[in-house]
Structure formats: structure tokens, C-alpha cells
PyMOL Python script that loads the backbone (N, CA, C, O; Angstrom):
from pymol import cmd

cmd.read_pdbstr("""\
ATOM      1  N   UNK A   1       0.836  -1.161   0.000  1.00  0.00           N
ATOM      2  CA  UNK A   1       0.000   0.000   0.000  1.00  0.00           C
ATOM      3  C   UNK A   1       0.897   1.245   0.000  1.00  0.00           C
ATOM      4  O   UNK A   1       1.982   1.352   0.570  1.00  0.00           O
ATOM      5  N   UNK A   2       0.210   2.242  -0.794  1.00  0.00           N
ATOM      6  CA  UNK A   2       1.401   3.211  -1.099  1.00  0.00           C
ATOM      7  C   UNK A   2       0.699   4.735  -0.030  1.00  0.00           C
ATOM      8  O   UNK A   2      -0.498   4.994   0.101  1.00  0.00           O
ATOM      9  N   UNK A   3       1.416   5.213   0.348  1.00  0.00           N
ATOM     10  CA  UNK A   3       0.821   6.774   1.067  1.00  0.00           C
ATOM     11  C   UNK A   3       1.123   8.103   0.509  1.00  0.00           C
ATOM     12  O   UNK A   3       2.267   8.473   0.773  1.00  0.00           O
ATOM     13  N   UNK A   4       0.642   8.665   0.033  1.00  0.00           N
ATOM     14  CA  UNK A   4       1.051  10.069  -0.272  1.00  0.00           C
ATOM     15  C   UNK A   4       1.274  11.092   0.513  1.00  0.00           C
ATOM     16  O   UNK A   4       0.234  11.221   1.159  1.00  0.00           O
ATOM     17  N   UNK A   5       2.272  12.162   0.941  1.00  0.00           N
ATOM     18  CA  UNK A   5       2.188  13.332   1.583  1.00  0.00           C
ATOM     19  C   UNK A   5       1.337  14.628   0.918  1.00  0.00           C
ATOM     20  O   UNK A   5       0.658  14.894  -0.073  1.00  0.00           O
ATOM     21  N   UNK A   6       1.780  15.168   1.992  1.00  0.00           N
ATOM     22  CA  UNK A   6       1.515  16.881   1.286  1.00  0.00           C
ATOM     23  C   UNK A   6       2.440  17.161   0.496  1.00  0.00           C
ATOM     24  O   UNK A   6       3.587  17.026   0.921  1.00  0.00           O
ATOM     25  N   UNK A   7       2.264  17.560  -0.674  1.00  0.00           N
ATOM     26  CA  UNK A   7       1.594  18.171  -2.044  1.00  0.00           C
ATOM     27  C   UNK A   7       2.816  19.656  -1.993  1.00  0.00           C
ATOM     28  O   UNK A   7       3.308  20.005  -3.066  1.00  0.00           O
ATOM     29  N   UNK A   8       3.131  20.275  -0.931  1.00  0.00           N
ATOM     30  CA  UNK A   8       3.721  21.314  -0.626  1.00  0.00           C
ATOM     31  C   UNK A   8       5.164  21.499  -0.130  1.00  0.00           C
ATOM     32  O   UNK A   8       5.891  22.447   0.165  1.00  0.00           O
ATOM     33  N   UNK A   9       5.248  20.103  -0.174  1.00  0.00           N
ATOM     34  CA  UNK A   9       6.684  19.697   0.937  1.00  0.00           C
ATOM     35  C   UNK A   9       6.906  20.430   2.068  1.00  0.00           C
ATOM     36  O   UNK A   9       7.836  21.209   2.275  1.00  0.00           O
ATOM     37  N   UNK A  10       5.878  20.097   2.884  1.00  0.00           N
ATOM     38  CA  UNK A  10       5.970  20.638   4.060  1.00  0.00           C
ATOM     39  C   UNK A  10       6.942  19.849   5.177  1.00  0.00           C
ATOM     40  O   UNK A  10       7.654  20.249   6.098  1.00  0.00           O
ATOM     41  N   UNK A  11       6.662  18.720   4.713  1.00  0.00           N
ATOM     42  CA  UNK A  11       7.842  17.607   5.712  1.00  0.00           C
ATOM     43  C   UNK A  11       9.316  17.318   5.678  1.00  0.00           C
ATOM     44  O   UNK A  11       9.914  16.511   6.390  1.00  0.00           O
ATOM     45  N   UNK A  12       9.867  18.180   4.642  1.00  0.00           N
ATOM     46  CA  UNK A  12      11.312  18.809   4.165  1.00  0.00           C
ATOM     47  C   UNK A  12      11.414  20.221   5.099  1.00  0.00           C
ATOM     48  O   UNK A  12      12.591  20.581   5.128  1.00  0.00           O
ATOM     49  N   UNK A  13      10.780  20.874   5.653  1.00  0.00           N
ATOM     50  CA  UNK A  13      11.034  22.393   5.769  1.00  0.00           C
ATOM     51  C   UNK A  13      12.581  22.490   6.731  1.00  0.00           C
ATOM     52  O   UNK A  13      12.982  21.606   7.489  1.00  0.00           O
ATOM     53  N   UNK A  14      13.061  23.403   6.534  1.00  0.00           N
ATOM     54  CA  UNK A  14      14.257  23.531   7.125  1.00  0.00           C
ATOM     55  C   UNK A  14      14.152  24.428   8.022  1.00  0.00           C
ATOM     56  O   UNK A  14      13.663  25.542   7.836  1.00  0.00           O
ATOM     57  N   UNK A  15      14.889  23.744   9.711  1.00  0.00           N
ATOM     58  CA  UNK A  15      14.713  24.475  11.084  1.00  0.00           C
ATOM     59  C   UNK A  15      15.737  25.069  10.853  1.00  0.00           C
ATOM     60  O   UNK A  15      16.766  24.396  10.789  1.00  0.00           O
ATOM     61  N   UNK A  16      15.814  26.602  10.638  1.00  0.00           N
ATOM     62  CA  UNK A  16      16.765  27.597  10.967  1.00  0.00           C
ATOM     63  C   UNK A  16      17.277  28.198  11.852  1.00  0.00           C
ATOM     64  O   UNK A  16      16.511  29.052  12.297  1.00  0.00           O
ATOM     65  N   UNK A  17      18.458  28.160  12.456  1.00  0.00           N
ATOM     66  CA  UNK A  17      18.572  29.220  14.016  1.00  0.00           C
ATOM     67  C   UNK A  17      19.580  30.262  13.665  1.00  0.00           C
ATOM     68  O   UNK A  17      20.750  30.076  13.331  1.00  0.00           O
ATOM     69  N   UNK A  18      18.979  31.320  13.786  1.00  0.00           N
ATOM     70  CA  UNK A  18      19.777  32.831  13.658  1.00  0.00           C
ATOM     71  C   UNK A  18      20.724  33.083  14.466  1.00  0.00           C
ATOM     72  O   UNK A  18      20.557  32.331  15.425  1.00  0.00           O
ATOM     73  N   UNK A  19      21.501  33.628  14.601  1.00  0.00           N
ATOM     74  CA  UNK A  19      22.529  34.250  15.430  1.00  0.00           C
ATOM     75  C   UNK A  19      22.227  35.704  15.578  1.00  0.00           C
ATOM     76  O   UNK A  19      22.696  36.345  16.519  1.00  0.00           O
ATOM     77  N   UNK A  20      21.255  36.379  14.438  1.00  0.00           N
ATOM     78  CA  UNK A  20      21.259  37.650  14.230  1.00  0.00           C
ATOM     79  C   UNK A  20      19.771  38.051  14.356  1.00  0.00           C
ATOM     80  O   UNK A  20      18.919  37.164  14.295  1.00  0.00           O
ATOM     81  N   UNK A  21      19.446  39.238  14.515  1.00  0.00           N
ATOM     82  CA  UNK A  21      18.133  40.028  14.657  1.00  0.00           C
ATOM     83  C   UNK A  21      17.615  40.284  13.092  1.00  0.00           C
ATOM     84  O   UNK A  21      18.222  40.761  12.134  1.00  0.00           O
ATOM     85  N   UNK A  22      16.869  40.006  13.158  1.00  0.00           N
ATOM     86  CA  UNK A  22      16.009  40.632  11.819  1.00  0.00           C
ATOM     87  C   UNK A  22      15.907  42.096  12.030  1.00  0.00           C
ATOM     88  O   UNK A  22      15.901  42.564  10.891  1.00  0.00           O
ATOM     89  N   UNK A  23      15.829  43.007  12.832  1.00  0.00           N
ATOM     90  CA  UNK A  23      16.430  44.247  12.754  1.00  0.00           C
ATOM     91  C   UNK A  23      18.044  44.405  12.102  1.00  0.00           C
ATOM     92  O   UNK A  23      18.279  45.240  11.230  1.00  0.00           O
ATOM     93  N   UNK A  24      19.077  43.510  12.637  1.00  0.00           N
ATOM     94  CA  UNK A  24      20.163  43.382  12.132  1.00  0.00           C
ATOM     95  C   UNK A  24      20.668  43.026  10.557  1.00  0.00           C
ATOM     96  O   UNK A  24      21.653  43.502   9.992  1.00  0.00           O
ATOM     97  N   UNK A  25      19.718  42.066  10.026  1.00  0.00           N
ATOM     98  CA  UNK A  25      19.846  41.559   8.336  1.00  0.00           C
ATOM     99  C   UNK A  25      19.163  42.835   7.574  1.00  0.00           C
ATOM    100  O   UNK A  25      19.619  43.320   6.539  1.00  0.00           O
ATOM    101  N   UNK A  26      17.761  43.393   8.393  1.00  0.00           N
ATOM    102  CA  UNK A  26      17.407  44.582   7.138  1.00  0.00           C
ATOM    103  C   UNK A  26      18.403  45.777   7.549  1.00  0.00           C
ATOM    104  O   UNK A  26      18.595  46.356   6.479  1.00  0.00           O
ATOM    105  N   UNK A  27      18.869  46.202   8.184  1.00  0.00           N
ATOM    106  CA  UNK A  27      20.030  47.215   7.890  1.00  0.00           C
ATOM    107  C   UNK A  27      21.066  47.217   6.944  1.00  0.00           C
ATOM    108  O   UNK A  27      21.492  48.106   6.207  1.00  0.00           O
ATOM    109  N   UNK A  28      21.542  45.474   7.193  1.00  0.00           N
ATOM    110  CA  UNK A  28      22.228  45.394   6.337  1.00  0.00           C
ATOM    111  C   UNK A  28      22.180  45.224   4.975  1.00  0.00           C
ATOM    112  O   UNK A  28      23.044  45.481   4.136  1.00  0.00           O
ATOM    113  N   UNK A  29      20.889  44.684   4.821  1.00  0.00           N
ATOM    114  CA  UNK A  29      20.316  45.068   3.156  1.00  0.00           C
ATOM    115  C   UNK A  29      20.328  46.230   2.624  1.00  0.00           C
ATOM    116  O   UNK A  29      20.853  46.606   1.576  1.00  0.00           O
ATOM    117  N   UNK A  30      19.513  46.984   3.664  1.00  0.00           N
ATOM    118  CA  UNK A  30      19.727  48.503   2.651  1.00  0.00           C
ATOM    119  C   UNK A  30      20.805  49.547   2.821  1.00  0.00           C
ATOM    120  O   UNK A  30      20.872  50.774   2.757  1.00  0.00           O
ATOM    121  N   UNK A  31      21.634  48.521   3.069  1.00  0.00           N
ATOM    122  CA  UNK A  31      23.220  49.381   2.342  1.00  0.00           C
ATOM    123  C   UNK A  31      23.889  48.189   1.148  1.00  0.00           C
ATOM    124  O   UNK A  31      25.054  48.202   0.749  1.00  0.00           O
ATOM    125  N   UNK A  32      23.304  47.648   0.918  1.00  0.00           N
ATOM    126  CA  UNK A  32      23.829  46.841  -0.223  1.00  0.00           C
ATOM    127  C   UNK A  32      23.841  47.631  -1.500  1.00  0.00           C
ATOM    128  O   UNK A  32      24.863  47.724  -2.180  1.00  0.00           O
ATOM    129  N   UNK A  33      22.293  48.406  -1.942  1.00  0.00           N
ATOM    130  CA  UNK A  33      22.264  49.018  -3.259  1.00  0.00           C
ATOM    131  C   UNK A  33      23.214  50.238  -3.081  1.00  0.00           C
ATOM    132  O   UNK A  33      23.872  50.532  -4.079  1.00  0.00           O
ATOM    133  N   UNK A  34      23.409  51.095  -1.810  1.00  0.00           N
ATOM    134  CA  UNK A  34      24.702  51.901  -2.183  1.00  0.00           C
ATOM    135  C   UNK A  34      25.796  52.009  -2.238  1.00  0.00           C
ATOM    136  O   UNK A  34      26.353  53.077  -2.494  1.00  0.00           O
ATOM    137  N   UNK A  35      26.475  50.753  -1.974  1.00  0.00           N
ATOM    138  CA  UNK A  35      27.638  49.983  -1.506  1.00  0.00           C
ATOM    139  C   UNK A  35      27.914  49.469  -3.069  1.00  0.00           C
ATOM    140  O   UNK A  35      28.829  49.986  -3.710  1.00  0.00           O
ATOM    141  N   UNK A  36      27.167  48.537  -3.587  1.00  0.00           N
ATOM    142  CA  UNK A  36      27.187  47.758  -4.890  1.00  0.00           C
ATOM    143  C   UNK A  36      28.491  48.027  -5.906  1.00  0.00           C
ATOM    144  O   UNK A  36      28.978  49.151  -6.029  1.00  0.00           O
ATOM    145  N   UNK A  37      28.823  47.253  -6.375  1.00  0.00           N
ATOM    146  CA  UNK A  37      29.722  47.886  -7.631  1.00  0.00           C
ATOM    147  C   UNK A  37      28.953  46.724  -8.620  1.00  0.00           C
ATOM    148  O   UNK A  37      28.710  45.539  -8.393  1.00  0.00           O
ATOM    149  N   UNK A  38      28.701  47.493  -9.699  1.00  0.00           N
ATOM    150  CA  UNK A  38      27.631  46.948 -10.733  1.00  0.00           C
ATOM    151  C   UNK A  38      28.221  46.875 -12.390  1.00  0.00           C
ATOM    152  O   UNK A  38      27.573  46.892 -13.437  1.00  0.00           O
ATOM    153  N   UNK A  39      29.612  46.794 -12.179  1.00  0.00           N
ATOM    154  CA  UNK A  39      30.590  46.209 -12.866  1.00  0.00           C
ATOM    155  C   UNK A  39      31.480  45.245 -12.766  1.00  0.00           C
ATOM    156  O   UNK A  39      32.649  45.619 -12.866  1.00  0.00           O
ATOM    157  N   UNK A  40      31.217  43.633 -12.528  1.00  0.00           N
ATOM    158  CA  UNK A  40      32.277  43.349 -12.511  1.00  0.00           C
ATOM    159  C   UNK A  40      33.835  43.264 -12.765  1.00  0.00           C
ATOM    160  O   UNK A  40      34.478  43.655 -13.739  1.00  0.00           O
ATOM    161  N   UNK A  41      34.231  42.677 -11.675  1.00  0.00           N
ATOM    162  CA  UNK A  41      35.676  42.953 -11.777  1.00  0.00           C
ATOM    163  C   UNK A  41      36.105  42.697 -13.227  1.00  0.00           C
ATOM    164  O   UNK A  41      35.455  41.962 -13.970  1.00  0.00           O
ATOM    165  N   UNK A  42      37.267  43.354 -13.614  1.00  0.00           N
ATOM    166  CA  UNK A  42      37.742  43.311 -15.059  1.00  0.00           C
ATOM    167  C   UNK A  42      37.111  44.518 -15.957  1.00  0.00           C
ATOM    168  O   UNK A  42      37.860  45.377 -16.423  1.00  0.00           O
ATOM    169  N   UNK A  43      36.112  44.540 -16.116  1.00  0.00           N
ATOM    170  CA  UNK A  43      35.266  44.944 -16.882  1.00  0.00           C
ATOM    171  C   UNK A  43      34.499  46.291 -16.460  1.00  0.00           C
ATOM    172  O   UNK A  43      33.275  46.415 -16.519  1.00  0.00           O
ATOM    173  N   UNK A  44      35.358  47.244 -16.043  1.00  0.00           N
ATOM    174  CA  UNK A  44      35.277  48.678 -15.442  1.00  0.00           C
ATOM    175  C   UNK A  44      35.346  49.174 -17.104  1.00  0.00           C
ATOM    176  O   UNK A  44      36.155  48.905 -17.992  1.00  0.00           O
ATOM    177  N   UNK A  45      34.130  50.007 -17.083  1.00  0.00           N
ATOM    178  CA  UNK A  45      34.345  50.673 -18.864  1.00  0.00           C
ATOM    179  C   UNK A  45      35.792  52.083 -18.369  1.00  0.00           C
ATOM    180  O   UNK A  45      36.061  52.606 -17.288  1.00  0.00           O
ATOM    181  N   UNK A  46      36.197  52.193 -19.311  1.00  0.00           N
ATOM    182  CA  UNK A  46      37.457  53.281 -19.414  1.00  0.00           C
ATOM    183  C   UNK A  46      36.770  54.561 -19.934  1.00  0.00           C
ATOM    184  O   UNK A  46      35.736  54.476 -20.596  1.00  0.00           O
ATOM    185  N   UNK A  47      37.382  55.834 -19.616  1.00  0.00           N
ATOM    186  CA  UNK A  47      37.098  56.991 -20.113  1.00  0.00           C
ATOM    187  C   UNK A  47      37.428  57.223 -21.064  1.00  0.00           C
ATOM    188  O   UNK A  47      38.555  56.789 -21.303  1.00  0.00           O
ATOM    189  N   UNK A  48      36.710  58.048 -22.257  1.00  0.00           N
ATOM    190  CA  UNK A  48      37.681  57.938 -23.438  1.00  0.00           C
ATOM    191  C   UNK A  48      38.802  58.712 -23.877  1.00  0.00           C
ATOM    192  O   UNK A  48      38.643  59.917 -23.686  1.00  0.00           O
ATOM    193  N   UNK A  49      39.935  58.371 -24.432  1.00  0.00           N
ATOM    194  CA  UNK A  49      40.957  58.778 -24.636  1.00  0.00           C
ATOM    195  C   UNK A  49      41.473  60.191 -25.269  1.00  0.00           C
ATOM    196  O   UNK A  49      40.918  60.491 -26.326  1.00  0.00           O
ATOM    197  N   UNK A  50      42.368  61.023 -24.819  1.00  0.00           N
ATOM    198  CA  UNK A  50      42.448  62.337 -25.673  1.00  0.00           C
ATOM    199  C   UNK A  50      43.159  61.931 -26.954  1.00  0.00           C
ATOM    200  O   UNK A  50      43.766  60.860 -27.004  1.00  0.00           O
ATOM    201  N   UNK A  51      43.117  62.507 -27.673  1.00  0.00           N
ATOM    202  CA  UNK A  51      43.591  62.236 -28.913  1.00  0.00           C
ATOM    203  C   UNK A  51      44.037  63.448 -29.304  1.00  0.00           C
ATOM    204  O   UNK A  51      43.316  64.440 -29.200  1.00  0.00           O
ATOM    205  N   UNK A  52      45.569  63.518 -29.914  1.00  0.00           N
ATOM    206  CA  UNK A  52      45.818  65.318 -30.531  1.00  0.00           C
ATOM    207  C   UNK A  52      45.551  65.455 -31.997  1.00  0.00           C
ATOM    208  O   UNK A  52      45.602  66.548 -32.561  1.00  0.00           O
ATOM    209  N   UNK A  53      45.295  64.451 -32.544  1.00  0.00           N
ATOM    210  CA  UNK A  53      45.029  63.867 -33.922  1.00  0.00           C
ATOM    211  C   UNK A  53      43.611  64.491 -34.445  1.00  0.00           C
ATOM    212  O   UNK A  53      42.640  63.967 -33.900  1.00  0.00           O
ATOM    213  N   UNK A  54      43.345  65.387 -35.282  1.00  0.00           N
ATOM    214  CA  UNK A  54      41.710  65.745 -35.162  1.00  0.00           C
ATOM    215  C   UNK A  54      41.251  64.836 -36.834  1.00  0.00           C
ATOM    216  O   UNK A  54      41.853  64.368 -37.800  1.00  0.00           O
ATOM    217  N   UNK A  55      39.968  64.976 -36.405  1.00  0.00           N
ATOM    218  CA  UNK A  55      38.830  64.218 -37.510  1.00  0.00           C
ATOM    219  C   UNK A  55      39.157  63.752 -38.782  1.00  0.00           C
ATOM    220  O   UNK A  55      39.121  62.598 -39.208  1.00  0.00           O
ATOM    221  N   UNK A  56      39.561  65.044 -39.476  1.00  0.00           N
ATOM    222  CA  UNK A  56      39.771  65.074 -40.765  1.00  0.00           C
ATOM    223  C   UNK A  56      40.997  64.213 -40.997  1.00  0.00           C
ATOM    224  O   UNK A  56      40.992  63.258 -41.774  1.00  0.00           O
ATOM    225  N   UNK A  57      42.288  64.684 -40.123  1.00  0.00           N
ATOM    226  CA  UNK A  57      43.467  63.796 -40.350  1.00  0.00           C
ATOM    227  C   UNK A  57      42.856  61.997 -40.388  1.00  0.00           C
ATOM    228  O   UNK A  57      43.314  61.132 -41.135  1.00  0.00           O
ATOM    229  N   UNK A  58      42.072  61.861 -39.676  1.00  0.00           N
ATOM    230  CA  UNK A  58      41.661  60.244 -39.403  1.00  0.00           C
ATOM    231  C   UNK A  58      41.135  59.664 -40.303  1.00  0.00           C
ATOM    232  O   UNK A  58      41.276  58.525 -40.748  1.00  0.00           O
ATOM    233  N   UNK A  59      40.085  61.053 -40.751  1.00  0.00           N
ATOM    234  CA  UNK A  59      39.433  60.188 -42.112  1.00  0.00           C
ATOM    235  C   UNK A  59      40.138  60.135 -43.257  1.00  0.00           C
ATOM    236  O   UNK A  59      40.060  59.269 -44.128  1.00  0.00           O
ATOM    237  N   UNK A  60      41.039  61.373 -43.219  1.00  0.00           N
ATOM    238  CA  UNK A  60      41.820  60.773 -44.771  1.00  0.00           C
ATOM    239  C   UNK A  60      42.646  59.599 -44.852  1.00  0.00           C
ATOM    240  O   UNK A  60      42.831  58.840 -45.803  1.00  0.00           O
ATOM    241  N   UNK A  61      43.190  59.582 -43.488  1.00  0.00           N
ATOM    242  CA  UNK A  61      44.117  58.095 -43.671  1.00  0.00           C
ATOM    243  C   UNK A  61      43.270  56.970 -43.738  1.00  0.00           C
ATOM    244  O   UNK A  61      43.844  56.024 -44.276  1.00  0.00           O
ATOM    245  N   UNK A  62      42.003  56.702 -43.355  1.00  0.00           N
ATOM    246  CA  UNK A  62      40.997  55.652 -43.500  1.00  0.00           C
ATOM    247  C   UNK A  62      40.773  55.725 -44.894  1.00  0.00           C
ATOM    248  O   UNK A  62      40.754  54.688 -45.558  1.00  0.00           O
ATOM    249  N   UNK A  63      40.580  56.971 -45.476  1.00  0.00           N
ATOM    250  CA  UNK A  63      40.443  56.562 -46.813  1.00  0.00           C
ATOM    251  C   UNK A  63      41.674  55.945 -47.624  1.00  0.00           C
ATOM    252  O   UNK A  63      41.622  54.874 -48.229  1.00  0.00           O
ATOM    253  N   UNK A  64      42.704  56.719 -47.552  1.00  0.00           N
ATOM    254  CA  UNK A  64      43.760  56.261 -47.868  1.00  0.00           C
ATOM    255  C   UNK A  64      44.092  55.098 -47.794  1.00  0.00           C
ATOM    256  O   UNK A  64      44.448  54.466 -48.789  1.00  0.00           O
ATOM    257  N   UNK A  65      44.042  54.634 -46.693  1.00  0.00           N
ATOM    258  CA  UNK A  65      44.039  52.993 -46.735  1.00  0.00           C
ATOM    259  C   UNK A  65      43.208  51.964 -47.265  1.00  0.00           C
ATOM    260  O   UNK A  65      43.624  50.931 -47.789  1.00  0.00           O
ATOM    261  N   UNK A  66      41.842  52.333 -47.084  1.00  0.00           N
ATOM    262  CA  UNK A  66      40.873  51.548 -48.072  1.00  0.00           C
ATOM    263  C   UNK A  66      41.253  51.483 -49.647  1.00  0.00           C
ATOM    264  O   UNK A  66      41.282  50.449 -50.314  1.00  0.00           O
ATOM    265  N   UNK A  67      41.575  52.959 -50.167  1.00  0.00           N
ATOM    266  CA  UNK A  67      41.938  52.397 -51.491  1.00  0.00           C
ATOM    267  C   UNK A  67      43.129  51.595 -51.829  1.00  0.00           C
ATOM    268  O   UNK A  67      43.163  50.867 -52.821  1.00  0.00           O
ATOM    269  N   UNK A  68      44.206  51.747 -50.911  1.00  0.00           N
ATOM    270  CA  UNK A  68      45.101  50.640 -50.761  1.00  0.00           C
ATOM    271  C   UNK A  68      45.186  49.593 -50.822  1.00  0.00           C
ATOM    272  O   UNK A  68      46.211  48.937 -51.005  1.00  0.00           O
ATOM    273  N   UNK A  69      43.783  49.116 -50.634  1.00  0.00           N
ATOM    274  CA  UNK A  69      43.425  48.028 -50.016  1.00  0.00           C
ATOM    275  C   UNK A  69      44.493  46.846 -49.143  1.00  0.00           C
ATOM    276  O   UNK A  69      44.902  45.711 -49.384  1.00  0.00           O
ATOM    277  N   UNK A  70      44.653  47.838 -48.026  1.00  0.00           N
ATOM    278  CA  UNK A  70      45.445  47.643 -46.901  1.00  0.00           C
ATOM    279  C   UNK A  70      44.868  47.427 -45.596  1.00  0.00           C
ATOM    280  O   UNK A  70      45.443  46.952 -44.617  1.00  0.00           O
ATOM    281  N   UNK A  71      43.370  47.924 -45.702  1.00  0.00           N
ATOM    282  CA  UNK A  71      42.822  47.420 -44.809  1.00  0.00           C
ATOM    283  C   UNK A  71      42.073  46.103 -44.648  1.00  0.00           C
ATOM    284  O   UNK A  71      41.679  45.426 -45.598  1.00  0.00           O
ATOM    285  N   UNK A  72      41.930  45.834 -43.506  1.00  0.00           N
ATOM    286  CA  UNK A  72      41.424  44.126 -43.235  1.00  0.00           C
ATOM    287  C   UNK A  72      39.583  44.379 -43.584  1.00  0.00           C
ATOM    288  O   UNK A  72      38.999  45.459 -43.501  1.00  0.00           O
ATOM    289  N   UNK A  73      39.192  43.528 -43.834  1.00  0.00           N
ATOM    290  CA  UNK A  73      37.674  43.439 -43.899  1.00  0.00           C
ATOM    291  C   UNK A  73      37.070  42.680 -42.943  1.00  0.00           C
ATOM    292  O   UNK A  73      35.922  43.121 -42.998  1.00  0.00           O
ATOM    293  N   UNK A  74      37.070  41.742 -42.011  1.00  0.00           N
ATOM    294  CA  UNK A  74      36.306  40.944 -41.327  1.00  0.00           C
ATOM    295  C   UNK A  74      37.223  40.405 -40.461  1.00  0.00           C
ATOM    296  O   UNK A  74      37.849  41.162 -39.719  1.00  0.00           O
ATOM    297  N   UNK A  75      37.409  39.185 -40.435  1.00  0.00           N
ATOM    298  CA  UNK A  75      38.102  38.216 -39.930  1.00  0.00           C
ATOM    299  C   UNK A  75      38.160  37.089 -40.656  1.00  0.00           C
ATOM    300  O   UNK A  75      37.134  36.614 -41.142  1.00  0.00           O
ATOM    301  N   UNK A  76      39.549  36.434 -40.844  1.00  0.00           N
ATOM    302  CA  UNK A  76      39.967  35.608 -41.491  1.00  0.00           C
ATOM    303  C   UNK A  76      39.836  34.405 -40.922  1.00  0.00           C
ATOM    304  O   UNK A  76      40.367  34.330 -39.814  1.00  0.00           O
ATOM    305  N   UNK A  77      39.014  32.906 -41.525  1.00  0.00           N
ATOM    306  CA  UNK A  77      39.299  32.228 -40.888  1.00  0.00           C
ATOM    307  C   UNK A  77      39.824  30.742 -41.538  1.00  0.00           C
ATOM    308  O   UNK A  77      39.423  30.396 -42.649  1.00  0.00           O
ATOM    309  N   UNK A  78      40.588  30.048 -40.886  1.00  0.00           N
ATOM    310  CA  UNK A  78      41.102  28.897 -42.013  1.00  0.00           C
ATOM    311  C   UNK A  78      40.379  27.840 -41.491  1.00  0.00           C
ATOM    312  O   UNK A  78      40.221  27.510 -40.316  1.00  0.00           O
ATOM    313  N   UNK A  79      39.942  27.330 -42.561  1.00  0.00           N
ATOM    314  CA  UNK A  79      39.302  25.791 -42.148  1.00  0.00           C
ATOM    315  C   UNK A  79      40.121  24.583 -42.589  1.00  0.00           C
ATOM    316  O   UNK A  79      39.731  23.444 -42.332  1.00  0.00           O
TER     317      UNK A  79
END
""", "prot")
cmd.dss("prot")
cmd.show_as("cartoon", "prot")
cmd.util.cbc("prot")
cmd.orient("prot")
């Protein structure tokens, strides 16, 4: 003969014992969102760079090089 439980898993529940106040855990929550760093490590974006080089100089050498055809197009891949 087979028995079924509750449906809810109530007979798994897990007895927890705190060390700490629940006054004590929500304090410490709400300094989490101003504390946060929401970049992981590595991956801090950079400011962008000065350059003494202006516009026009950039684009002519881009052109320049395209008709060269010195510049790369994609990525090369060998199979």
C-alpha cells in the first residue's frame, strides 16, 4: 500500500537558528544598493581617450588605406 504526503513539501522544511536580529539583516540590506559595484571585476568601462590627432586627419588616412586596399575586412578564418 502506497501513502502520499503533502503536495507542498511541508515535511522537508528547514529548522533555521539565527545568530542575528532581523532588525540586524534589514540594515544590512539597505546598504547593499549603495555599496554595490555593478561592474564586474575586469570589466570597469574606461574613459575615453584624448587624442591630438583631429577628424579630418583620421578620415583621410581611412580613406587612404581603403583604397590601398590595406585594410582588413572581417576576420579571417582557415578551415
Amino acid at each position: 500500500m502506497a501513502q502520499a504526503d503533502e503536495a507542498d513539501g511541508s515535511q522537508f522544511a528547514a529548522q533555521v537558528t539565527s545568530q542575528r536580529t532581523r532588525a540586524e539583516v534589514q540594515a544590512e540590506a539597505s546598504t547593499v544598493s549603495s555599496t554595490r559595484n555593478f561592474h564586474p571585476a575586469g570589466s570597469d568601462v574606461l574613459p575615453p581617450m584624448a587624442s591630438t590627432v583631429d577628424r579630418s586627419t583620421v578620415h583621410a588616412q581611412a580613406v587612404e588605406r581603403a583604397r590601398s586596399g590595406d585594410a582588413h575586412r572581417g576576420e579571417a578564418t582557415m578551415m
